[in-house]
Every structure is written in C-alpha cells, then in structure tokens.
Phi, psi and omega in degrees: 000142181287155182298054207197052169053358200209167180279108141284126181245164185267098187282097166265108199273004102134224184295140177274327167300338217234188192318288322237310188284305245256316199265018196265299172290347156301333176294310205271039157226013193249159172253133204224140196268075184188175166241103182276128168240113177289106168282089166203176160297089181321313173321317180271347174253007149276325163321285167335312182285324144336275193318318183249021154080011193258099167295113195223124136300120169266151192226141161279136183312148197189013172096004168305165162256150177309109181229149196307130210067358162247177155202137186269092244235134173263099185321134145254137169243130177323160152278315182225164183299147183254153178279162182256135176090354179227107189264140169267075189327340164290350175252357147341263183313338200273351176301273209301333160289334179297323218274324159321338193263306160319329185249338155307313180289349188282288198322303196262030171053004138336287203264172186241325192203171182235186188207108185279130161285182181267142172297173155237098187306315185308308206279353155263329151314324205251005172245018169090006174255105173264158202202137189269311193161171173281351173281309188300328175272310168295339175284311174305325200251007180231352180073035174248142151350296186183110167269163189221117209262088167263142191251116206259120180226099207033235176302322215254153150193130184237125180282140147232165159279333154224162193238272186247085192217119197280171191305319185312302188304313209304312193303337179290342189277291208320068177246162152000276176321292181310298174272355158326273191346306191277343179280318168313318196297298206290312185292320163327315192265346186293322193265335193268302182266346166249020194071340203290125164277114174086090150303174180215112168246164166255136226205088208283140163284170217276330209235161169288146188069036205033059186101315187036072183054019165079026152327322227247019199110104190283003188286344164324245198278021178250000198209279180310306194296271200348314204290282184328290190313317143004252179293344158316305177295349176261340188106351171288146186282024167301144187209132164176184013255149194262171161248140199308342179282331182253359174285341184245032158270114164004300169280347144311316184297317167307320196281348204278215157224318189199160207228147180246077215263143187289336162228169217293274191279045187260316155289324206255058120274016169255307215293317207272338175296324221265356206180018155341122164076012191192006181259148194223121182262136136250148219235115182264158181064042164224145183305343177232172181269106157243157141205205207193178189263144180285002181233195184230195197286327165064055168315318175257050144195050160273182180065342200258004159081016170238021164262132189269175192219045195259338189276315178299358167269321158348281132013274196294321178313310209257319161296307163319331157312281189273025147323297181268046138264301180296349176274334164259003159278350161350000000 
C-alpha cells in the first residue's frame, strides 16, 4: 500500500458514451475508505453530472482521500464530446489512456489497485486496435502469462479457463497446460490475495455429462481428469471433472471456495442469476490488483438517470479489501 494511510485506487470509468461516467458519479456520493483518482475527462463528468442532476465536486487529483460529493479526477481529455448512448471511435484511444494511465501507475506504486467501468470491445476493434477484453489487455501490458477471470457474486466464485473466445475455438484451448496453468494461478491467488487456506475447487467438465465416459467428448477425461488426478497427488483439494449442471447445485457449492468453470457462459450465467448488479470480476495472475464491474455499457440508458451503481461500489470495496489484505501480508 503507498504510503498514506488508506489504499489508493485507480477509476476507469470506461466507454464515455455508456454508464461508466453515471456509476462513477454516483459511486462519488458514497463514502469509501480510500484515495480515489478517477482517470477521465472532468469535462465528461461535468457534463454528465448536468444531466443527471448529481451535485459533485471536481477536483484535480493530488493524493486526497476520497470525500463523499467529490471526485478527484486525474485528467484525460476526450477527442470529441461524447454523446450519451452513441459511441464514437474516435474516442477509442482516450479509453484506452485511461486504463494505460491505471495501469502504469498500479506497476510504479502510484495506485495500490484500479477498478474498470465497462469498454465498448466493438467500437475499439472498430477504431483499428484489437481487443479482447480488459483481461486479456492488462495481461499483455503488465507482462503476465495467463491471466485468469474471477467472477465474484457473494459466497461463489468462478474462474474461468478461457475467456473471450468463440464457442467453436474453446475445445482446441481445453489442453493439459492450460488448465494445470489457471488452477496454479486461481489456487495460487486464492491463498495469497484472499486468505483462503487449502482452497477447495470443484473443477466442471468441458461436455455435458463430463463426457458421459466419453460418448460425450474425450476432452473430460484424456485431458481435465488428468490434470485433476494431478494436483490431487501434490495434495490440493481439487475434485472434477464434474458436469456443470451438478457443480452449480447447493450443495455442491457449500462444499468449494471456488469452481473453475471451462468457458465464458459456462460460468458467469450463474454468477450473474445469483448477483446481477452486485457481482465483482476480478482479474487473478496479474502484477496488480484489478477489478471491474459484472456488467457491460448499457448505452441506453446512460444520461437517463436509471443506471444503478451497485455492482461498481462492489468493485471499489473489494479492491480496498484487497489492497490492505496486501499491504498486510507484506
């Protein structure tokens, strides 16, 4: 933690058309145990805040604590105004200096951890950058390996092994390596940045019925069983591969810390039935700490004063948790 008593974090309020300025400022009437630097355009969060009728003080950022009606914003500037609900490509790169600014400053110990609003993937693909996502881009721009995407809804939490990738491609991912790899990262981090002793994963298989003795797809068990028999034998509570219809029952659940699930909806449609709007992604195997919000931009309805902002004070909590769980595991 930097030296200044309280955890600073980094705000990237994300596509300027969609919420990401509407929950930044709503978040900034809440009281939060930290030092917030909103990485934007003040311009766009004054504007915004217009619309929507929220009174806030902006301030340039300086190392303050965070006080309820201000924010403290470390400038960027827009190419052009952005309309709400109407995304501009041209505004493409001032996205991408924010989360560049968030992360450089995570790397050189400016910030103890950032926090993402949502991108628009489409409209920076569509300014000639490609992109995946924010895991896949903070991992390439921080030098990590294999990042790995936990999805946090209360008590649950799911991992996954591939992330934004289509469905046709996943099976060809599902090797040895790879989830050996994401299970080191996810047990690794489970114990490092959340405390969990012994984590206990459940470890869902690739095909329905895991396979059903391999009727059903041979990547179950030539490939996932293995793995699983694996870290048994190092001693870890690992158990699958389960099929994903019995991994995600209650009583299953009762038993984990965490579920590994093999692709993108294979997982977060539980996470998001269970914690819509109160769910928090976090991005494991990486040198800093981020997270980020469970939802995506929700164009039509920024400016209109019905976007809630429960899943990003989510977000911002659980990065200051683990800020000071890291500053006190030092």
């Amino acid at each position: 933690m930097t030296p200044h008593g309280l955890p600073t974090i980094a705000l990237t309020p994300g596509e300027p058309a969609g919420v990401g300025p509407d929950i930044t400022l709503l978040a900034a009437t809440q009281p939060l145990a930290c030092r917030l630097a909103v990485v934007a355009d003040p311009e766009l969060l004054r504007e915004r805040a217009s619309r929507l009728g929220i009174e806030v003080v902006l301030e340039p950022w300086c190392g303050q604590p965070h006080r309820p009606g201000c924010l403290a914003v470390a400038s960027e500037s827009l190419a052009t105004e952005a309309q709400p609900g109407v995304p501009d490509v041209g505004n493409a790169p001032y996205v991408l200096r924010t989360l560049d600014r968030a992360i450089d400053g995570c790397l050189g110990r400016q910030f103890d951890a950032m926090v993402t609003g949502p991108v628009h993937k489409g409209i920076i693909n569509d300014a000639g950058v490609p992109f995946t996502g924010h895991t896949e881009y903070l991992a390439k721009r921080s030098g990590a390996p294999l990042p790995v995407m936990l999805l946090i809804a209360g008590a649950l939490r799911v991992a996954l092994v591939t992330t934004h990738v289509a469905l046709r491609q996943v099976s060809a991912m599902i090797t040895r390596q790879r989830v050996s790899a994401t299970l080191e990262v996810l047990l690794r981090d489970l114990e490092a940045r959340f405390g969990c002793r012994d984590p206990r994963i459940l470890v869902c298989g690739l095909n329905p019925h895991a396979g059903e003795g391999g009727h059903l797809g041979t990547e179950d068990r030539q490939i996932i069983a293995p793995v699983v028999a694996d870290f048994r034998k190092r001693g870890r509570l690992v158990e699958g591969p389960i099929p994903a219809d019995t991994a995600f029952t209650p009583p299953r659940l009762a038993e984990c810390d965490a579920v590994l699930a093999m692709y993108h909806d294979q997982g977060l449609p539980v996470v998001k039935h269970q914690g819509f709007g109160q769910a928090v992604n976090v991005t494991l195997g990486l040198p800093l700490l981020r997270t980020s919000v469970d939802h995506g931009t929700a164009l039509a309805l920024a400016a209109t004063g019905r976007a809630q902002a429960g899943s990003l004070l989510a977000a911002l909590t659980m990065a200051i948790s683990l800020a000071e769980h890291a500053a006190t595991s030092a």
